[in-house]
C-alpha positions as CSV (number, residue, x, y, z in Angstrom):
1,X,18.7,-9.2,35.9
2,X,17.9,-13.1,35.9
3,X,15.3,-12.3,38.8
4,X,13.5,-9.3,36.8
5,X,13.6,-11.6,34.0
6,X,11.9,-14.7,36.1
7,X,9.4,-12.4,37.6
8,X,8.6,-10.8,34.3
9,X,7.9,-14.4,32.7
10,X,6.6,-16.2,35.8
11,X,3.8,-13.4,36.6
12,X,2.7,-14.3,32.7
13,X,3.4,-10.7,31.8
14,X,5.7,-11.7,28.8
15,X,6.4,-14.5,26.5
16,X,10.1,-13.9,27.0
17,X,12.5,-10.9,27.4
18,X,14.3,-9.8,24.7
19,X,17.0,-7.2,26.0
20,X,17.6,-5.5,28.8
21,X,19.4,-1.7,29.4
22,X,20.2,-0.1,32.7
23,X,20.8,3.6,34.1
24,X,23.1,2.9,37.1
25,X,22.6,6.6,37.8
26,X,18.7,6.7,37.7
27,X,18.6,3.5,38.6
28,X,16.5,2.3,35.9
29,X,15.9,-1.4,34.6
30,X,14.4,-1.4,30.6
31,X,13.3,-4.7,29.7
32,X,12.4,-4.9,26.0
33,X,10.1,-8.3,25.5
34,X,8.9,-10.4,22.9
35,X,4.9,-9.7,23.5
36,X,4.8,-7.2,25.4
37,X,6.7,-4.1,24.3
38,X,9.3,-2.3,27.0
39,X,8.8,-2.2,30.3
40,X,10.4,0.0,32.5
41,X,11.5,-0.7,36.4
42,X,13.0,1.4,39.2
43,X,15.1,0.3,42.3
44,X,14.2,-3.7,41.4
45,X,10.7,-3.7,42.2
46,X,8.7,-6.2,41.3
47,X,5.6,-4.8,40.1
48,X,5.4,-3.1,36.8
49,X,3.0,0.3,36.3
50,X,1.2,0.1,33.6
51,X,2.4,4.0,33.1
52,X,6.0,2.5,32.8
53,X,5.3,0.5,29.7
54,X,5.7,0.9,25.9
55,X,3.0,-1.4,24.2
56,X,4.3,-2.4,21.0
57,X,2.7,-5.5,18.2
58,X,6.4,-6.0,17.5
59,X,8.9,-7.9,19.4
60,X,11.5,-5.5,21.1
61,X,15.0,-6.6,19.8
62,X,17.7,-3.8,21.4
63,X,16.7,-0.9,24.2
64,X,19.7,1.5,25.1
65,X,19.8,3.6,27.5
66,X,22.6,6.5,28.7
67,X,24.5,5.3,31.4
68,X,25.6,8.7,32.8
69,X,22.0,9.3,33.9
70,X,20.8,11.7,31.0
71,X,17.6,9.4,29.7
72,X,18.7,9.2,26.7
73,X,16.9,6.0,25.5
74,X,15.6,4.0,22.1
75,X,14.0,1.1,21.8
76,X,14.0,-1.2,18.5
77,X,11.9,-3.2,16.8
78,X,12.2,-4.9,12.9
79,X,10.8,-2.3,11.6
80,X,10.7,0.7,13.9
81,X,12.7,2.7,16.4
82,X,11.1,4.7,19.4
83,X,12.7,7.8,21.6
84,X,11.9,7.6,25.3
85,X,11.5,11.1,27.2
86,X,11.2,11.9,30.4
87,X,13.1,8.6,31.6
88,X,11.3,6.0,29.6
89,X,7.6,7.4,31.4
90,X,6.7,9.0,27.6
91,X,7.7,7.3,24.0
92,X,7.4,8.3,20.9
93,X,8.1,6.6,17.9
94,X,11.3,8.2,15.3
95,X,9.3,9.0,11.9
96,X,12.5,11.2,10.5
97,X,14.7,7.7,9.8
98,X,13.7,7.4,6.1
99,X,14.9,3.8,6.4
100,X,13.5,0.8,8.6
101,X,16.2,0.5,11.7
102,X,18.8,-2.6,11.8
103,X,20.8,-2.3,14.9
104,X,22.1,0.4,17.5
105,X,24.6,1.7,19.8
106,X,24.7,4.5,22.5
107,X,27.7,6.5,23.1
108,X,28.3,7.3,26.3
109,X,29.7,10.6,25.3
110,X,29.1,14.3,26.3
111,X,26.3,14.9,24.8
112,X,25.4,11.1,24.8
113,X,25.1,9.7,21.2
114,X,22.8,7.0,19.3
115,X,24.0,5.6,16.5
116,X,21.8,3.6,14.2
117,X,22.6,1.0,11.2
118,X,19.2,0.8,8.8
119,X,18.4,-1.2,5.8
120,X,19.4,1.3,2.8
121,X,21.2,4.7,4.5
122,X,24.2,3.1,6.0
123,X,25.2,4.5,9.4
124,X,23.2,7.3,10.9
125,X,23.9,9.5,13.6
126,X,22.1,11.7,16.7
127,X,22.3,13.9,19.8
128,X,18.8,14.1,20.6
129,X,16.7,11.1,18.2
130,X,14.8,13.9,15.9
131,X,17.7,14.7,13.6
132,X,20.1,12.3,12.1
133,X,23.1,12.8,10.2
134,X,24.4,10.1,7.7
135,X,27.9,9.0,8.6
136,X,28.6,6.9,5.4
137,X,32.1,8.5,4.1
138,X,34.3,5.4,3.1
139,X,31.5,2.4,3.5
140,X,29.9,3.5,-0.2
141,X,31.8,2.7,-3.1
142,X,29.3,4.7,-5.5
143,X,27.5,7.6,-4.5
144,X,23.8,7.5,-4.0
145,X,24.0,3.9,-3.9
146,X,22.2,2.1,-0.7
147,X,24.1,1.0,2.1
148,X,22.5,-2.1,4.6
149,X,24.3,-2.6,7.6
């Protein structure tokens, strides 16, 4: 990881990297960056495709990914959360939140989970990234009022 970070920095591709994520199965590497979005690398090469990159105006602060291999994987910004298919080659950006994304967990579970904290819903919950269930029974003391976590 220190060496995809060096070569990531030192070929003036990014500012700084942000997070990292890896599918030990797929054998995936995600870096998430400060200037550059998420990039995405296979077997530790040293190149990076331009096909294997998320662009984003936002710096990336988490990216998780499945370990079990299922490419299950989300990248997060301050304000918005993306879904990568087709193991991180296609993204598309989560518009069903209803809330602006705080932090976020993957379950390595069968089906592999995401969970999600955002600014005024409380705890949300996924199989697949399109539709979330709130998980907010016993963190609210008075219903309908907003939960940040």
């Amino acid at each position: 990881q220190g060496q995809l970070t060096h070569n990531l920095v030192h070929k003036g591709l990014v500012g700084g990297v942000t997070d990292l994520a890896v599918d030990p199965i797929q054998r995936l590497v995600y870096a998430g960056t400060d200037t550059a979005g998420v990039f995405r690398v296979r077997d530790g090469e040293e190149t990076m495709k331009s096909t294997a990159q998320l662009l984003l105006d936002n710096p990336v602060r988490q990216v998780v990914t499945d370990r079990a291999g299922s490419g299950m994987t989300f990248v997060r910004t301050d304000w918005a959360l993306y879904r990568g298919a087709d193991f991180g080659l296609q993204w598309a950006m989560v518009d069903t939140l209803s809330s602006v994304p705080t932090a976020m967990a993957l379950a390595n579970s069968l089906p592999p989970a995401i969970y999600l904290g955002t600014a005024d819903r409380g705890v949300l919950r996924s199989v697949d990234g399109v539709k979330w269930t709130q998980l907010n029974i016993g963190l609210i003391t008075k219903p309908g009022e907003p939960l940040h976590v």
